[in-house]
Steps between C-alpha positions, in 0.01 A plus 500: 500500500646208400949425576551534159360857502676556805851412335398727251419778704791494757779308269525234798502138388257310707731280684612814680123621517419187668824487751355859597183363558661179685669745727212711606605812323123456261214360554276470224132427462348147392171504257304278321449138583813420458698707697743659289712799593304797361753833540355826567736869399540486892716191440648660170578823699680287772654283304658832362617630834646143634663457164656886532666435819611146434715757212598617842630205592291568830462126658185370471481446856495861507237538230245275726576687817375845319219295348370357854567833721764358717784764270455841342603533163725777570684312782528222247643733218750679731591142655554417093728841436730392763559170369561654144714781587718217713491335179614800331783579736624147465556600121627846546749329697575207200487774268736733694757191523446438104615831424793521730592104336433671150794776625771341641417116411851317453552334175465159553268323747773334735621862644175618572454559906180426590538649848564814342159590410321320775707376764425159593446340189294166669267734735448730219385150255307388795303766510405594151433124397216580204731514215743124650131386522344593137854303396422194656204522336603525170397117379223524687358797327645289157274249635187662514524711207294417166801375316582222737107393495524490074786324533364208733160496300733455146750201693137379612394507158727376282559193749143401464491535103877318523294197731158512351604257189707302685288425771268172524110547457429455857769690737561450845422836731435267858751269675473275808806300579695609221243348249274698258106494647333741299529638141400752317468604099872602403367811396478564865862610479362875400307561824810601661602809227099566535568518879762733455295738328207476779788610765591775301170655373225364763685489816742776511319748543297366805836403643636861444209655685518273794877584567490867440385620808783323724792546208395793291662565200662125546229329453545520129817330467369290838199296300717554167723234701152283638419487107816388401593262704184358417596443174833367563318218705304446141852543292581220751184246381560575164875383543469227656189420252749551224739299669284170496414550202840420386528199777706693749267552764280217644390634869376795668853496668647656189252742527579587838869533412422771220256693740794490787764569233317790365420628825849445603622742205271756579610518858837553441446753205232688780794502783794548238289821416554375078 
């Protein structure tokens, strides 16, 4: 049985198929003379039952103790209730303190007394930090989404088709000393929007399934980020492409200063939380 099938069959896309298999969790067979993967219903059936408890969120540390006899899989799932019905009691509690805000909640926002409902206001922030932290993360989750990536790939874009006509036959794309040592065809100016497109659709996905085992569900917006900033570096070429093209750039230096510019920017935005 070929990946493909097994996507099919389990509704797993392969880069988290293969992460399982990176970690230990499966081990499929290898046929034929060249070695491929070839999936049995064993692997299918697995696949099922590692997939069902990663709904769980059971840890796949857990998952490979069961799986190698070191952990039973009812010490693992009561292990797993506690930690959900902690979870729970942490939002009873919210909820309980929603409801009693929702009651008695002052009209405007400079007479409400925190203390009232929790006591210490900074101990009680200090330890419930998941919602402070999801807010810092706002741009960051901007960042890796698919909106920010069309964006970069249309700025990408458009600078090359703005460049392409007014650039000479020959353009530079090395530098030693400040001077221009190689050149290339000006239609060269297009690899980078291409580039941005091979991020997004060839290496995503790999990069998804090699962070989701030590960040979970944040490895999405984690290689969303990888990709992205990726193609901000290419934004960055095709900028300061554009910008000789027009005589305004004449060493790798200004390139440099729109990379550390850019990076700059996205620093700030990142710690400002934008």
């Amino acid at each position: 049985m070929t990946i493909k099938e097994v996507e099919q069959r389990t509704g797993l896309p392969r880069s988290v198929v293969r992460f399982y298999e990176k970690e230990g969790l499966i081990a499929p067979r290898r046929g034929g003379e060249n070695g491929y993967r070839d999936y049995q219903e064993e692997d299918v059936a697995l696949l099922t039952r590692i997939a069902f408890l990663r709904s769980l969120d059971v840890p796949i540390e857990a998952i490979a103790r069961v799986l190698g006899g070191q952990a039973s899989l009812a010490d693992v799932a009561a292990a797993q209730a506690d930690a959900l019905r902690e979870k729970r009691r942490a939002a009873d509690r919210a909820a309980a303190i929603c409801a009693q805000l929702a009651e008695d909640a002052p009209q405007r926002m400079e007479e409400l007394d925190v203390s009232r409902y929790v006591g210490t206001p900074e101990a009680y922030c200090r330890g419930r930090p998941g919602a402070l932290l999801r807010d810092c993360a706002a741009f960051a989750r901007w960042f890796a989404s698919a909106r920010a990536f069309y964006l970069l790939l249309a700025l990408a874009a458009l600078l090359a088709l703005w460049a392409y006509p007014r650039l000479p036959q020959e353009m530079p794309v090395q530098w030693s000393g400040g001077e221009v040592s190689g050149t290339a065809p000006r239609a060269a100016v297009f690899v980078c929007p291409l580039l941005c497109l091979a991020l997004r659709f060839g290496l995503r996905g790999p990069i998804e399934g090699r962070l989701f085992g030590a960040l979970g569900a944040y490895s999405h917006e984690i290689a969303g980020c990888i990709v992205n900033a990726g193609c901000l570096l290419a934004l960055a070429l095709v900028g300061f492409t554009a910008l000789y093209a027009v005589g305004l750039a004449h060493s790798v230096t200004a390139l440099i200063a729109a990379v550390a510019a850019l990076l700059v920017l996205l620093g700030v935005a990142l710690v400002r939380g934008w």
